[in-house]
N, C-alpha and C positions, 0 to 999 in steps of 0.2 A: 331669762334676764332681758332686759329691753336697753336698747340701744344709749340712754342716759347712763346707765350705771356701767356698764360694760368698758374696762380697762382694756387697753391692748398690752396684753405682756410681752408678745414675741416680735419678730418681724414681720411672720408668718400672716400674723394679725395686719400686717397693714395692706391698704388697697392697692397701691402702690405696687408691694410687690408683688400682690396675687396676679394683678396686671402684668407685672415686667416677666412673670415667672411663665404664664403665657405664651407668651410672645418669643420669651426662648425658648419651650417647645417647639413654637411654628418656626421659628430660624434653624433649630437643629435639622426638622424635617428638611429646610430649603438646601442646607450640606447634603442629603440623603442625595438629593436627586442633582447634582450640581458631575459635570463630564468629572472623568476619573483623574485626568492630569491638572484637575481646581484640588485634588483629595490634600496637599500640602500645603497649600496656597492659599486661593477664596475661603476654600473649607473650613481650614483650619482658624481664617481671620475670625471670620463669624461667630466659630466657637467658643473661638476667646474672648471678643465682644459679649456675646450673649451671658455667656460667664460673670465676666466683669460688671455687667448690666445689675442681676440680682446677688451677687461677690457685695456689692459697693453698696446695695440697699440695705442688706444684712451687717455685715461690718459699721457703717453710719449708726446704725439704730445702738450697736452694742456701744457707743461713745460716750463719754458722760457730759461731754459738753457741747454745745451747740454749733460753735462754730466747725468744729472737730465733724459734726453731724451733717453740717451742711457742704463740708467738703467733701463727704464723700458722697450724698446723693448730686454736686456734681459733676464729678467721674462716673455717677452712674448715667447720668445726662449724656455727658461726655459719648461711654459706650452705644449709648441709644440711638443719637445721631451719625454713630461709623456703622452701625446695622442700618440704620436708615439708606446711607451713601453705598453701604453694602450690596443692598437690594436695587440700587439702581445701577451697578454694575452689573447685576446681574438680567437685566431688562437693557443695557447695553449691548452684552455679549450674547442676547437670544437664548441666554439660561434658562429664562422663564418669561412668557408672555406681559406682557407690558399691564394685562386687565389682573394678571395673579396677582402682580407685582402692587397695583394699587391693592386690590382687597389684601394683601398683607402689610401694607402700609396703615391702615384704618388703626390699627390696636397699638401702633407706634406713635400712632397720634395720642391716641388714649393714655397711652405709660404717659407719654411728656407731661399732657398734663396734670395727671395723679403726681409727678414730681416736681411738676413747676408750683401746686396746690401746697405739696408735703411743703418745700422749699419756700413755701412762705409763711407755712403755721412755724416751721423752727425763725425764721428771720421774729416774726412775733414774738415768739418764746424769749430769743436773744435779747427783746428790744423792751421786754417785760408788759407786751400789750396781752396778754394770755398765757394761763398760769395749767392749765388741766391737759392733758395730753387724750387727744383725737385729732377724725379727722372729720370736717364738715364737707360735706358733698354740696361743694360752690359751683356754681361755674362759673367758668374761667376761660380767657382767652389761651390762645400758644405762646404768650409772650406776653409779659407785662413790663414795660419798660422802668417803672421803678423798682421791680423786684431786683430786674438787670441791674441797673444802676447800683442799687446795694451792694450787689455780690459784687458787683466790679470793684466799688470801694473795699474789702475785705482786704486784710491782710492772710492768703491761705499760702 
């Protein structure tokens, strides 16, 4: 089947979250190794973040309406940037080397934008500029200031 015809039925299907899905792997690992008295603490933050990360990717997608959809990719945002802030706690407290800390940063950049992308094909969707459901592999900066602006306006 080639990439024109090909629906995404699941979540599963999207880049988005095969990214985000990742990257909680790599964050569970960084609980593995994190002193034993973080085990309640740090540990547990991360888990829930990372959780919450691909939780919110999945839930959004099963919505039926857009706005609905777009709240929750961002709470998944949301989760992204407390794992971001996470890991530089953890290069505060000499958990982990300042050079880990960036190379697990790299794919944190990557989710963001795979959902600051999603979060504008649903803004379209919403706005009735695009009617077919994918996802085009644009590039994109970390931040679009009129995307922002939209969501700011949203009533969520």
């Amino acid at each position: 089947m080639d990439n024109e015809s090909k629906r995404y039925q699941t979540f599963e299907d999207l880049e988005a979250y095969k990214a985000a899905r990742e990257f909680r792997k790599a964050m569970y690992g960084v609980t593995r190794r994190l002193p034993a008295f973080e085990k309640f603490e740090l540990a547990s933050q991360i888990r829930r973040a990372a959780v919450s990360l691909t939780n919110n990717i999945a839930e959004g997608h099963g919505r039926f309406h857009y706005l609905d959809q777009i709240k929750f990719m961002l709470q998944a945002r949301d989760s992204l940037q407390e794992l971001i802030d996470d890991l530089n706690v953890c290069e505060d407290e000499a958990y982990l080397p300042s050079p880990e800390v960036a190379q697990l940063k790299q794919p944190s950049w990557h989710v963001l934008k795979l959902l600051n992308g999603y979060l504008r094909w649903l803004r379209d969707c919403k706005t009735g500029q695009t009617l077919a459901l994918h996802e085009i592999p644009t590039p994109y900066g970390d931040s679009d200031p009129e995307l922002e602006s939209w969501l700011a306006s949203l009533p969520l």
